[in-house]
C-alpha positions as CSV (number, residue, x, y, z in Angstrom):
1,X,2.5,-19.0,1.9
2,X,2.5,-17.6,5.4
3,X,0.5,-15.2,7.0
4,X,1.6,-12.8,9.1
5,X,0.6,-12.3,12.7
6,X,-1.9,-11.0,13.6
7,X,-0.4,-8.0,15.9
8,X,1.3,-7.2,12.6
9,X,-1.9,-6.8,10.6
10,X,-3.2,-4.5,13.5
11,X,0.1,-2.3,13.4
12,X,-0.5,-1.8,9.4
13,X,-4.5,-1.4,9.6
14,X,-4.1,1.2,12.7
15,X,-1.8,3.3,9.4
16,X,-5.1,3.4,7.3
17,X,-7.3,5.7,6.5
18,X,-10.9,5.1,8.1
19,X,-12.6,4.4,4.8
20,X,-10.5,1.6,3.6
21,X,-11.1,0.2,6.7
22,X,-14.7,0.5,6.5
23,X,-14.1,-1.7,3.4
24,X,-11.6,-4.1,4.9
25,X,-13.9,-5.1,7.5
26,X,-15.2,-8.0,4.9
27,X,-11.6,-9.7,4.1
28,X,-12.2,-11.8,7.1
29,X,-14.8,-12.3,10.7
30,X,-11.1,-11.5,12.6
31,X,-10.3,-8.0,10.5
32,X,-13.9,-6.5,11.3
33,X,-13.8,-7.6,15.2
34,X,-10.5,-5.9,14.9
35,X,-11.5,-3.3,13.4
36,X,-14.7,-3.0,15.5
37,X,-13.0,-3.3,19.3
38,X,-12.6,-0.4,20.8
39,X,-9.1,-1.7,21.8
40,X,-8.2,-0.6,17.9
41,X,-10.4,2.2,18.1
42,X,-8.4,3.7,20.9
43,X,-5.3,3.0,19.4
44,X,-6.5,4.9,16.2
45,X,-7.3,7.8,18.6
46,X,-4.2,8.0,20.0
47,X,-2.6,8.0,16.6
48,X,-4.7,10.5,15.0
49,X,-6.8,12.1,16.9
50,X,-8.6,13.8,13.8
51,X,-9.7,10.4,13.0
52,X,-12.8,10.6,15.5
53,X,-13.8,13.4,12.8
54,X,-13.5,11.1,9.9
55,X,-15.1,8.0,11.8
56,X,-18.5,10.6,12.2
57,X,-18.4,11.3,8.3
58,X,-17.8,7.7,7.7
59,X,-21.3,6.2,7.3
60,X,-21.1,2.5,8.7
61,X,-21.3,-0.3,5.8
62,X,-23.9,-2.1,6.7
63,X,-25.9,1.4,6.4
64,X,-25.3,1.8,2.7
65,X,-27.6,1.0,-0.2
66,X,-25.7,-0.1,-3.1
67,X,-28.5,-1.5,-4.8
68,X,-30.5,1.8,-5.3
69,X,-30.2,3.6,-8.3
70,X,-28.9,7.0,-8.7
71,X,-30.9,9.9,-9.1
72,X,-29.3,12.6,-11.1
C-alpha cells in the first residue's frame, strides 16, 4: 500500500480541528514536527483565524495526567 505525500497529509491535517491534532501528533516523529512548525501553524491561522482561540484552550499533551484518578 502506498502512502500519500506528505504535502497531501499537511493539506488534510491543516482541515482539523486543533484537538485531534493534539492527538495525531503521536501517529508518527514527522506528523508532530508538522504539526509543531510554525510553518503549519501559520497556515492554520490563515485558514481559521479562530483557531489561535482554540490552540489557548487546548492544553498541550505532554501536560496532561492520565494516570491520576478522578475526583468526583
Amino acid at each position: 500500500m502506498e502512502s500519500l505525500p506528505h504535502d497531501v497529509v499537511e493539506l488534510i491535517l491543516e482541515r482539523l480541528a486543533v484537538k485531534a491534532l493534539m492527538r495525531f501528533k503521536c501517529v508518527s516523529k514527522q506528523w508532530k514536527t508538522t504539526i509543531e512548525s510554525e510553518y503549519f501553524k501559520q497556515r492554520l491561522l490563515i485558514r481559521d483565524p479562530s483557531v489561535l482561540l482554540q490552540v489557548l484552550v487546548v492544553p498541550p499533551t505532554h501536560e496532561i495526567d492520565h494516570t491520576r484518578e478522578r475526583v468526583p
